[in-house]
PDBQT receptor file of N, H, CA, C and O in Angstrom, charges set to zero:
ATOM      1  N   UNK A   1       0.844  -1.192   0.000  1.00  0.00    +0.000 N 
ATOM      2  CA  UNK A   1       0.000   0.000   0.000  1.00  0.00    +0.000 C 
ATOM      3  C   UNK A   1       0.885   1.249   0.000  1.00  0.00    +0.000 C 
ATOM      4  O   UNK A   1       1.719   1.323   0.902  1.00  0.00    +0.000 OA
ATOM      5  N   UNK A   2       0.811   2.224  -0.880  1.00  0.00    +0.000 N 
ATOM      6  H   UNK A   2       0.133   2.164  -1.613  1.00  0.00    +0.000 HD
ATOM      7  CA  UNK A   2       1.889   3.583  -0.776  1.00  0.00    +0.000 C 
ATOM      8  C   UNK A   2       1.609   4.321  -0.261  1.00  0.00    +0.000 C 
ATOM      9  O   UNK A   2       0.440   4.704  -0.296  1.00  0.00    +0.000 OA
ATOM     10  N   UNK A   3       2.579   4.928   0.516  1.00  0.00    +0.000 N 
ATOM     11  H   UNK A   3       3.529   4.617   0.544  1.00  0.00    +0.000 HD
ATOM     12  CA  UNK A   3       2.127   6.175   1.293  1.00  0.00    +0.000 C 
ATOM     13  C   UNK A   3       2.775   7.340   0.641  1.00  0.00    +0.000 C 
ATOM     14  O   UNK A   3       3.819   7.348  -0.012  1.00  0.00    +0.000 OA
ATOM     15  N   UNK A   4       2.021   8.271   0.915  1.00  0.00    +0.000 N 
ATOM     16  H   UNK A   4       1.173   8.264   1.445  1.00  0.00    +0.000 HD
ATOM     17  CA  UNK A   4       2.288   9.868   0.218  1.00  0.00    +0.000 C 
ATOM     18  C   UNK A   4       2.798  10.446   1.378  1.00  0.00    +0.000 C 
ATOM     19  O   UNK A   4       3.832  11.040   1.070  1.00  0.00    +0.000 OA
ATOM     20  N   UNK A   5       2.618  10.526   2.272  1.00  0.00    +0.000 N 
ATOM     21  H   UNK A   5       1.778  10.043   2.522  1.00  0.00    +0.000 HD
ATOM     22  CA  UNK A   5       2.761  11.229   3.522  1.00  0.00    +0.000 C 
ATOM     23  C   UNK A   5       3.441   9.938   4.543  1.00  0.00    +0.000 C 
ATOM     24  O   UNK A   5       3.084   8.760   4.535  1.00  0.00    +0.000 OA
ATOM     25  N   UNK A   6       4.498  10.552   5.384  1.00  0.00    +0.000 N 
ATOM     26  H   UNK A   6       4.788  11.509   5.391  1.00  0.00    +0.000 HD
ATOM     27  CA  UNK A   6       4.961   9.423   6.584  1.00  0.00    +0.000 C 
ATOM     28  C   UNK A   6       3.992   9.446   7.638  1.00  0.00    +0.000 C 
ATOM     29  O   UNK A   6       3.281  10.373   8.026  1.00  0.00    +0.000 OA
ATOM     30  N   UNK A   7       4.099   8.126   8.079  1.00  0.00    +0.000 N 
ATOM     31  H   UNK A   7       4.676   7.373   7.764  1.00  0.00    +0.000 HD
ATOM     32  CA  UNK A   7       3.100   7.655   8.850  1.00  0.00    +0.000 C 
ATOM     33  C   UNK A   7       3.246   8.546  10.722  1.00  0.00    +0.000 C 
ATOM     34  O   UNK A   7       4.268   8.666  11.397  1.00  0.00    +0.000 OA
ATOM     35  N   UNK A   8       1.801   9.016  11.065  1.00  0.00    +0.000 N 
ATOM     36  H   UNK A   8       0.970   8.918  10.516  1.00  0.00    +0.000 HD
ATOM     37  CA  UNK A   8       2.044  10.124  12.189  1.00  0.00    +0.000 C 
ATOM     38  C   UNK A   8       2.912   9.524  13.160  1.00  0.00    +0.000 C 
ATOM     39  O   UNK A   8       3.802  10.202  13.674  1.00  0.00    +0.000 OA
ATOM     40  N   UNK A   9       2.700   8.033  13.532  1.00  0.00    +0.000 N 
ATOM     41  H   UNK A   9       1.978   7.483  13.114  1.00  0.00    +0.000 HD
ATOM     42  CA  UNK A   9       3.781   7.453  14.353  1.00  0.00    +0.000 C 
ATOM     43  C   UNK A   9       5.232   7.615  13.952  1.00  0.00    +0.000 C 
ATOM     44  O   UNK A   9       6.070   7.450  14.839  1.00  0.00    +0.000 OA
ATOM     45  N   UNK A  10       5.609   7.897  12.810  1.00  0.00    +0.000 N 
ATOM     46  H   UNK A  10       4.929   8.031  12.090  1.00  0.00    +0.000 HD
ATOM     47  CA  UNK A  10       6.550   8.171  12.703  1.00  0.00    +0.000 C 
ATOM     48  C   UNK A  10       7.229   9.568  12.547  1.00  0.00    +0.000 C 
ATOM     49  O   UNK A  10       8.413   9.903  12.514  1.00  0.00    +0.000 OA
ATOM     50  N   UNK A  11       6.554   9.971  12.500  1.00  0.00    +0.000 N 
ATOM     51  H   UNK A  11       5.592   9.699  12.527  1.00  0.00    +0.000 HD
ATOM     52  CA  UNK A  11       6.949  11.690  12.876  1.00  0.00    +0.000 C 
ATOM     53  C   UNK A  11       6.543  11.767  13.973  1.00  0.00    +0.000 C 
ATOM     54  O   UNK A  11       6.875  12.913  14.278  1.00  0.00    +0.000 OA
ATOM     55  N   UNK A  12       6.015  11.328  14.862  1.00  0.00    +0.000 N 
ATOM     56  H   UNK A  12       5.745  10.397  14.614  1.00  0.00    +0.000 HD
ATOM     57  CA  UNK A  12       6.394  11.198  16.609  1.00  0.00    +0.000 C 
ATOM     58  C   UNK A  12       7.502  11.154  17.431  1.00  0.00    +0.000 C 
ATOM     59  O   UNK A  12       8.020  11.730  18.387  1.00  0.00    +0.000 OA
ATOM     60  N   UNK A  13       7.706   9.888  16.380  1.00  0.00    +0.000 N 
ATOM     61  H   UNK A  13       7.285   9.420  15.603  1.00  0.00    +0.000 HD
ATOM     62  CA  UNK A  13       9.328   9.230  17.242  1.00  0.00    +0.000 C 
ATOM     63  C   UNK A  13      10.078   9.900  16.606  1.00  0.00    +0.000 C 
ATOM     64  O   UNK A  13      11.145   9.905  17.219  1.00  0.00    +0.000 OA
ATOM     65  N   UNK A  14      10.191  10.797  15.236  1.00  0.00    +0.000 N 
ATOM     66  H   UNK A  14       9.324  10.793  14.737  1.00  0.00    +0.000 HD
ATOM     67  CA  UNK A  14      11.016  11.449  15.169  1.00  0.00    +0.000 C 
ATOM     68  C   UNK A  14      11.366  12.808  15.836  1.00  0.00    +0.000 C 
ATOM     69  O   UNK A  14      12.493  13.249  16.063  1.00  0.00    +0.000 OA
ATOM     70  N   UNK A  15      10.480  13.229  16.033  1.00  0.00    +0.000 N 
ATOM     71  H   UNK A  15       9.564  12.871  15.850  1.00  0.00    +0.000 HD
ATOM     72  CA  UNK A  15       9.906  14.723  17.095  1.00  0.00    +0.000 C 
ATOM     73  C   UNK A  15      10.629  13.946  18.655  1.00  0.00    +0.000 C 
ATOM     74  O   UNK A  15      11.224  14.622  19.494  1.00  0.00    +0.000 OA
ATOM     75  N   UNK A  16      10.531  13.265  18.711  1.00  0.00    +0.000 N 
ATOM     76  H   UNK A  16      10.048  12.715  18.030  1.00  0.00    +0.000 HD
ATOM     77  CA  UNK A  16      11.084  12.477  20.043  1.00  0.00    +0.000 C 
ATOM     78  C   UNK A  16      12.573  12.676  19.983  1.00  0.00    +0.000 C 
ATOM     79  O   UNK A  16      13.132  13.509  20.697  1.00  0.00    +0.000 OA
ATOM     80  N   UNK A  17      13.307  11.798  19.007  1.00  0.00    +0.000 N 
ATOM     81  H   UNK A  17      12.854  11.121  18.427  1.00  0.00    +0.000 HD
ATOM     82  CA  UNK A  17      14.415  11.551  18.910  1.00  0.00    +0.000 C 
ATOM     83  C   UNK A  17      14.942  12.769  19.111  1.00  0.00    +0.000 C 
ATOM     84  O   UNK A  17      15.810  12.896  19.975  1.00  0.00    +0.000 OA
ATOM     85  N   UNK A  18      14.379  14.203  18.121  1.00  0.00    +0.000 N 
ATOM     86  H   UNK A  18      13.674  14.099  17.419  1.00  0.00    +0.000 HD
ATOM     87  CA  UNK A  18      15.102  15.053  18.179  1.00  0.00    +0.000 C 
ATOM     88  C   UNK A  18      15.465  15.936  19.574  1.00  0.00    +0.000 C 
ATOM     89  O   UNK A  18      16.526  16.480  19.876  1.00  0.00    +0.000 OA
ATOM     90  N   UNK A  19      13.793  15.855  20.539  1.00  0.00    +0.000 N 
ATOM     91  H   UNK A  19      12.931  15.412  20.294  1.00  0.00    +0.000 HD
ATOM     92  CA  UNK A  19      14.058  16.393  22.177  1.00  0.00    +0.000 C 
ATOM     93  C   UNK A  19      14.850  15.921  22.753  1.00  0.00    +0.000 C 
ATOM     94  O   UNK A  19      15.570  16.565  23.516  1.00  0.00    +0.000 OA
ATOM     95  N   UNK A  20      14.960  14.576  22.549  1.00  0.00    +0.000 N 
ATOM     96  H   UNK A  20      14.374  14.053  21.929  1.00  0.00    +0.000 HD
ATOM     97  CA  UNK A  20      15.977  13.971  23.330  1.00  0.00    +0.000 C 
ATOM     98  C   UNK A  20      17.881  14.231  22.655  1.00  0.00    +0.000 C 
ATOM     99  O   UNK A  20      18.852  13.716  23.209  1.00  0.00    +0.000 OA
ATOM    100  N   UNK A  21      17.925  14.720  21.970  1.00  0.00    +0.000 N 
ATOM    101  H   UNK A  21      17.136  15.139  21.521  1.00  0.00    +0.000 HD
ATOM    102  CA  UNK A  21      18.786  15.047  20.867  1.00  0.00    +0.000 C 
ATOM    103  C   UNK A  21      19.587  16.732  21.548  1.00  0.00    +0.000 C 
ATOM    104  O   UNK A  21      20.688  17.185  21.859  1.00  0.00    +0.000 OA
ATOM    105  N   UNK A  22      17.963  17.185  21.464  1.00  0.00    +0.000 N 
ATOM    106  H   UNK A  22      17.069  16.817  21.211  1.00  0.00    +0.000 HD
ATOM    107  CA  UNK A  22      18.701  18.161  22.314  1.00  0.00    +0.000 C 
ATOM    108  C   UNK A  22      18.820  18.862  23.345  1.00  0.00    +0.000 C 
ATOM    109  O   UNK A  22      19.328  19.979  23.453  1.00  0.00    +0.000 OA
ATOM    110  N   UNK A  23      18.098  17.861  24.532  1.00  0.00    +0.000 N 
ATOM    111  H   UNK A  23      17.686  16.954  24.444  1.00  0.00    +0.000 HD
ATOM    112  CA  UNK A  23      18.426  17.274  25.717  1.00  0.00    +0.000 C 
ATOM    113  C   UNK A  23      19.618  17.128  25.933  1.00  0.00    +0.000 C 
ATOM    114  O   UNK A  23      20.316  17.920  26.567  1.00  0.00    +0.000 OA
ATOM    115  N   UNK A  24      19.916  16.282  25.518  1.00  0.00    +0.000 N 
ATOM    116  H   UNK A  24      19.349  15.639  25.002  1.00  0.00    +0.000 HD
ATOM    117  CA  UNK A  24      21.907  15.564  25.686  1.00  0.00    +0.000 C 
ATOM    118  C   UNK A  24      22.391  17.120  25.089  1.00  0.00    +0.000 C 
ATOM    119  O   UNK A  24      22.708  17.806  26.061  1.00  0.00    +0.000 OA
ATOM    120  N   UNK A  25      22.531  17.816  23.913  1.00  0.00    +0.000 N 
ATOM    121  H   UNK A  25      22.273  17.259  23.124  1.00  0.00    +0.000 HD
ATOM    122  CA  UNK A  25      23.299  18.647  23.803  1.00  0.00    +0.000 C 
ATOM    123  C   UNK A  25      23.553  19.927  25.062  1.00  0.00    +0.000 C 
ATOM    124  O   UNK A  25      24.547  20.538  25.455  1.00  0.00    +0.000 OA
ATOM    125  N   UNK A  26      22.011  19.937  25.443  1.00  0.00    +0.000 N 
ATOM    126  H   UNK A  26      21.204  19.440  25.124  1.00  0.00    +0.000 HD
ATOM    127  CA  UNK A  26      22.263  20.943  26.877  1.00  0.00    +0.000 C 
ATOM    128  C   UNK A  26      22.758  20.728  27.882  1.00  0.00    +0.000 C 
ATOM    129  O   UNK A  26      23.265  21.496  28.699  1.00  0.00    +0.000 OA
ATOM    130  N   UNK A  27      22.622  19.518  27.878  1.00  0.00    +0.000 N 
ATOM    131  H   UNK A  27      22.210  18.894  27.214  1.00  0.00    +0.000 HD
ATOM    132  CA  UNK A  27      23.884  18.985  29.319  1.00  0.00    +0.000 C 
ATOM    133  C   UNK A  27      24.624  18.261  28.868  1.00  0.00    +0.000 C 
ATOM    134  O   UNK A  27      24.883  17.203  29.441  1.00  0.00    +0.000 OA
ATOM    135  N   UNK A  28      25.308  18.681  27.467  1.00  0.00    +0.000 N 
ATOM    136  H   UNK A  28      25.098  19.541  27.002  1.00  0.00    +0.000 HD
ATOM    137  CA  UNK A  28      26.602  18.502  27.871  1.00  0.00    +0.000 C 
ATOM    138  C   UNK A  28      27.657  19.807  27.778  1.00  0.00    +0.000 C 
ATOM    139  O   UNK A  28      28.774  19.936  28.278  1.00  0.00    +0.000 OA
ATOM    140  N   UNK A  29      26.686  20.940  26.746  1.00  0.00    +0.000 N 
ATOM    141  H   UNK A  29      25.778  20.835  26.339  1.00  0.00    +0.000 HD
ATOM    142  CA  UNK A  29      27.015  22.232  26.976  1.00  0.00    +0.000 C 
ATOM    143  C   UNK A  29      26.952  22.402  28.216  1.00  0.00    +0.000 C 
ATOM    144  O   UNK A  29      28.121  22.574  28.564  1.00  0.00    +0.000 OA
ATOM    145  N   UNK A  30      26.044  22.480  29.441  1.00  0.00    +0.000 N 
ATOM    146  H   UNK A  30      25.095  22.340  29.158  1.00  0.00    +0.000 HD
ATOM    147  CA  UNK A  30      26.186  22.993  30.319  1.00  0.00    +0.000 C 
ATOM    148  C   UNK A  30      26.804  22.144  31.627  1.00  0.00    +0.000 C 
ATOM    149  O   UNK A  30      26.544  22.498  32.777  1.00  0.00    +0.000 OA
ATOM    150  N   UNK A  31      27.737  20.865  31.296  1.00  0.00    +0.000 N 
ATOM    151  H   UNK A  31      27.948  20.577  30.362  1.00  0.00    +0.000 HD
ATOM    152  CA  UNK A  31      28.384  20.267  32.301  1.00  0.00    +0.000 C 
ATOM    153  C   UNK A  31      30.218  20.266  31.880  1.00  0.00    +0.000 C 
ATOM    154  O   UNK A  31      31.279  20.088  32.478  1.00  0.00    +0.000 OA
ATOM    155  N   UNK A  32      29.722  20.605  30.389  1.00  0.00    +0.000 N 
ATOM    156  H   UNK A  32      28.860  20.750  29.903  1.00  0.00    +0.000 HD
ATOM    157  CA  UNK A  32      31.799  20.593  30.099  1.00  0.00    +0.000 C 
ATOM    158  C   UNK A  32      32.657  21.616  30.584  1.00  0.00    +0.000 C 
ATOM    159  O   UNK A  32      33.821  21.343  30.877  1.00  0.00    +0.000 OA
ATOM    160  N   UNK A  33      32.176  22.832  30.704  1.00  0.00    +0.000 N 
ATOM    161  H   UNK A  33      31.231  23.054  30.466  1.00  0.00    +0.000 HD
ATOM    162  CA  UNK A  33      32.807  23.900  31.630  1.00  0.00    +0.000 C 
ATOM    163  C   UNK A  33      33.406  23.236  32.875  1.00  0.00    +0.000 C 
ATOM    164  O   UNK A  33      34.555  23.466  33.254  1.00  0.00    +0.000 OA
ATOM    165  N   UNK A  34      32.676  22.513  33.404  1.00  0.00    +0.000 N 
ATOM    166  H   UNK A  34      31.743  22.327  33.096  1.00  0.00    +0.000 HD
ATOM    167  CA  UNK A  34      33.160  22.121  34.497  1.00  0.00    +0.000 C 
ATOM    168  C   UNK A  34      34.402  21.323  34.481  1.00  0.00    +0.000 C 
ATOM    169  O   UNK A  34      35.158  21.468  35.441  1.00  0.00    +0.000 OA
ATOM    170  N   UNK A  35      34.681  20.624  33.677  1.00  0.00    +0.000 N 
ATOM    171  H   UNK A  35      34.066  20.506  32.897  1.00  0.00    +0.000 HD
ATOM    172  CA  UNK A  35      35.692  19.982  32.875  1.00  0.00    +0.000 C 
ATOM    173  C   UNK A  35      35.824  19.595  31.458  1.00  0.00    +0.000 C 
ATOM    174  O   UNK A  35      35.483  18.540  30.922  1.00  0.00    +0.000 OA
ATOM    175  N   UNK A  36      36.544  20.947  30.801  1.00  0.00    +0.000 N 
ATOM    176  H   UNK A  36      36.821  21.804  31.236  1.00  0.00    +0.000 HD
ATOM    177  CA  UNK A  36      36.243  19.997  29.228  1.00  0.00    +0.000 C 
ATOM    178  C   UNK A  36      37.387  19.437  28.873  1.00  0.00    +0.000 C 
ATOM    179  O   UNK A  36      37.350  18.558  28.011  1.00  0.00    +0.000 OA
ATOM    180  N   UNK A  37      38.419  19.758  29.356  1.00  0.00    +0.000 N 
ATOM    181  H   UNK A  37      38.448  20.472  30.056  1.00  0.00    +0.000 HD
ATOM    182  CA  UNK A  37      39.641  18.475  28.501  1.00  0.00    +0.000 C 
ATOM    183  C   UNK A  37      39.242  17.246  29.144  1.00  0.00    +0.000 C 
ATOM    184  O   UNK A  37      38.562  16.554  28.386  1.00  0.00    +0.000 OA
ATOM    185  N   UNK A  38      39.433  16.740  30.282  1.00  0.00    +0.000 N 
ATOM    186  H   UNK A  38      39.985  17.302  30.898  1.00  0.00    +0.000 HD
ATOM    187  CA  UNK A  38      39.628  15.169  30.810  1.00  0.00    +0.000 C 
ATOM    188  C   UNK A  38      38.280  14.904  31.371  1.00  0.00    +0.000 C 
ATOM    189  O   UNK A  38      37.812  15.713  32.173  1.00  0.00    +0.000 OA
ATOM    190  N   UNK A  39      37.699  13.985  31.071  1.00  0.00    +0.000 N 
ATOM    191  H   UNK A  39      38.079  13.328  30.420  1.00  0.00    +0.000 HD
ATOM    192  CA  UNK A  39      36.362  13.574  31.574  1.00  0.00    +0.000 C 
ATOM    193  C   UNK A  39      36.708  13.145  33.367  1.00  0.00    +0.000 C 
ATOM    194  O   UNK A  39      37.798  13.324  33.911  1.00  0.00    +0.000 OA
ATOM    195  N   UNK A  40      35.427  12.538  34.051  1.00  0.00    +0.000 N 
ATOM    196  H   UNK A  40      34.542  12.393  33.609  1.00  0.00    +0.000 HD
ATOM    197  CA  UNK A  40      35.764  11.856  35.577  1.00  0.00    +0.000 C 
ATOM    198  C   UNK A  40      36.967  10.635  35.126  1.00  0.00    +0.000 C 
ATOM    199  O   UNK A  40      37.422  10.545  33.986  1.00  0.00    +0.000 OA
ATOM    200  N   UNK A  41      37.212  10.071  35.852  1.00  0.00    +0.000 N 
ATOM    201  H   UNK A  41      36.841  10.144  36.778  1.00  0.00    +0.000 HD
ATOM    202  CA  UNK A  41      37.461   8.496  35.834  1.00  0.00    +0.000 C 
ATOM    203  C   UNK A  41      36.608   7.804  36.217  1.00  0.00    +0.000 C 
ATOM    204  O   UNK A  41      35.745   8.482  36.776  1.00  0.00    +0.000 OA
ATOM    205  N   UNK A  42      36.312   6.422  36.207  1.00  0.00    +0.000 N 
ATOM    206  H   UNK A  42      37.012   5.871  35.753  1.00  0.00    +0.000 HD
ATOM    207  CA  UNK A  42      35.390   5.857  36.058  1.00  0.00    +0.000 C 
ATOM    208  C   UNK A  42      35.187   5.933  38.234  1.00  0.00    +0.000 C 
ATOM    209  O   UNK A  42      34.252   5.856  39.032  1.00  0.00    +0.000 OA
ATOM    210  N   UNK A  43      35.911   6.022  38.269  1.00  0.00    +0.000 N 
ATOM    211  H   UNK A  43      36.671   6.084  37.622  1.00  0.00    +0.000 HD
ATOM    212  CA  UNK A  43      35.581   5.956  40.204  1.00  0.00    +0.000 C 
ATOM    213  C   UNK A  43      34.767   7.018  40.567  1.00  0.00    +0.000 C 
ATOM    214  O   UNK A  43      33.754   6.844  41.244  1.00  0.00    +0.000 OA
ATOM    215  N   UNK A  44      35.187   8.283  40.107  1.00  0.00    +0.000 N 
ATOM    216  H   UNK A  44      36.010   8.424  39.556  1.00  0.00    +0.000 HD
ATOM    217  CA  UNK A  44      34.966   9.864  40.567  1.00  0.00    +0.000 C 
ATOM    218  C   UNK A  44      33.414  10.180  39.230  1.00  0.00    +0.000 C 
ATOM    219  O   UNK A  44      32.981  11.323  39.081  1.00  0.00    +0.000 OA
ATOM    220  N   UNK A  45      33.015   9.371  38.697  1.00  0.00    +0.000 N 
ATOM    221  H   UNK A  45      33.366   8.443  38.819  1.00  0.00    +0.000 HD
ATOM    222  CA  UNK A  45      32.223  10.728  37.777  1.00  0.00    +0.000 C 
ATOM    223  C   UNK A  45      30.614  10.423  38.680  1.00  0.00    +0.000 C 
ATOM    224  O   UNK A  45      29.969   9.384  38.822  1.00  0.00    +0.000 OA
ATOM    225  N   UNK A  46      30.438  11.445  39.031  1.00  0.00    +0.000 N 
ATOM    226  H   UNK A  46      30.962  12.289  38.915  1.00  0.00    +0.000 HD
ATOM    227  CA  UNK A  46      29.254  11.696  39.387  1.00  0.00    +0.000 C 
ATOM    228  C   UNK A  46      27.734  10.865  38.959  1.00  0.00    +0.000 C 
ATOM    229  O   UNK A  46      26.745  10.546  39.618  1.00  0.00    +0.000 OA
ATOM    230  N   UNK A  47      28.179  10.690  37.312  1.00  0.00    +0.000 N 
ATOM    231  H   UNK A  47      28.983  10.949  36.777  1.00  0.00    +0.000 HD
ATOM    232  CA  UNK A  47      26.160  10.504  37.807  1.00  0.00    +0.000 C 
ATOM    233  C   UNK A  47      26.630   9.724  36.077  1.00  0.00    +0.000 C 
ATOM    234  O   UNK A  47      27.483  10.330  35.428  1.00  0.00    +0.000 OA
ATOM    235  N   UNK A  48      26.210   8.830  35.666  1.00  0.00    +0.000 N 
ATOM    236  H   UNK A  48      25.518   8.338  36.193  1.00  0.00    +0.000 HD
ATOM    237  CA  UNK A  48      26.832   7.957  34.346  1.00  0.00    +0.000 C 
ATOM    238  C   UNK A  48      25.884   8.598  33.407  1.00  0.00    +0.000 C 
ATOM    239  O   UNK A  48      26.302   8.790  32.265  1.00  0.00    +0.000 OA
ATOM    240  N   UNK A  49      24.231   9.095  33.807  1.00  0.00    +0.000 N 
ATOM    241  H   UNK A  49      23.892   8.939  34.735  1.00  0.00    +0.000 HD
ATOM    242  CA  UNK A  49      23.790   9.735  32.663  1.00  0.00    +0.000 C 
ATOM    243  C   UNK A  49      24.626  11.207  31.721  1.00  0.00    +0.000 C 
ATOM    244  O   UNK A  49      24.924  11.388  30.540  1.00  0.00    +0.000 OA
ATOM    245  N   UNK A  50      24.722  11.783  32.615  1.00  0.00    +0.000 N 
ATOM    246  H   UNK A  50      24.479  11.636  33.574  1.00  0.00    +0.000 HD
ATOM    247  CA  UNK A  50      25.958  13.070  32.488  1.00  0.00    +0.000 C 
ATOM    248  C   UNK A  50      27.587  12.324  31.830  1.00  0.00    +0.000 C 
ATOM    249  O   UNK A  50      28.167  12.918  30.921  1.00  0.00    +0.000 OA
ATOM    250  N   UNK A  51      28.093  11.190  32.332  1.00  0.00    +0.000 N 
ATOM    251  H   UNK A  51      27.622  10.707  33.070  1.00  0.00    +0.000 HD
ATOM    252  CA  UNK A  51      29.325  10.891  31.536  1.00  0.00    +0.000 C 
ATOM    253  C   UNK A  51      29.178   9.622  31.264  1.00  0.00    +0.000 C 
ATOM    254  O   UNK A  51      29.685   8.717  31.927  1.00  0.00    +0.000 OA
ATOM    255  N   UNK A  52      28.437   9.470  30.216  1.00  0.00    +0.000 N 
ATOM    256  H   UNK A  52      28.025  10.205  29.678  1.00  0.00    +0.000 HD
ATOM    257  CA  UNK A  52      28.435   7.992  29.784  1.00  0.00    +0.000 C 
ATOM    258  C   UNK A  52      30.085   7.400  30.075  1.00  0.00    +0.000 C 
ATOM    259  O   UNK A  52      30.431   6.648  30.986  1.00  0.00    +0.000 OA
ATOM    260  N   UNK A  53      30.629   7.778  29.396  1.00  0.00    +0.000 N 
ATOM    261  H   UNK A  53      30.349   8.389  28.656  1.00  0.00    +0.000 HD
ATOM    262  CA  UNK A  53      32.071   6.635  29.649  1.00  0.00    +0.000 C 
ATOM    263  C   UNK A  53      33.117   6.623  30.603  1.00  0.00    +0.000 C 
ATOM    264  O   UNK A  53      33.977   5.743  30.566  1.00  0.00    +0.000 OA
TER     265      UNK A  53
């Protein structure tokens, strides 16, 4: 069956992807000041959502 138009579920999750998109960009703009050359080490980093690695 063809679609002319993308399906609304899918311009949902894309509207999604993108908040969450730029979500992460605001915290990580607003946590690298705090350190932007060397990240935590894996003992010391605070909170793993903020430094994934």
């Amino acid at each position: 069956m063809p679609q002319l138009n993308p399906s609304p579920w899918f311009a949902t999750l894309m509207m999604t992807w993108m908040i969450l998109l730029i979500l992460m960009l605001m915290k990580t703009t607003v946590h690298n000041p705090l350190n932007p050359v060397t990240p935590y080490s894996s003992t010391t980093k605070p909170n793993p959502w903020l430094w994934p690695w």
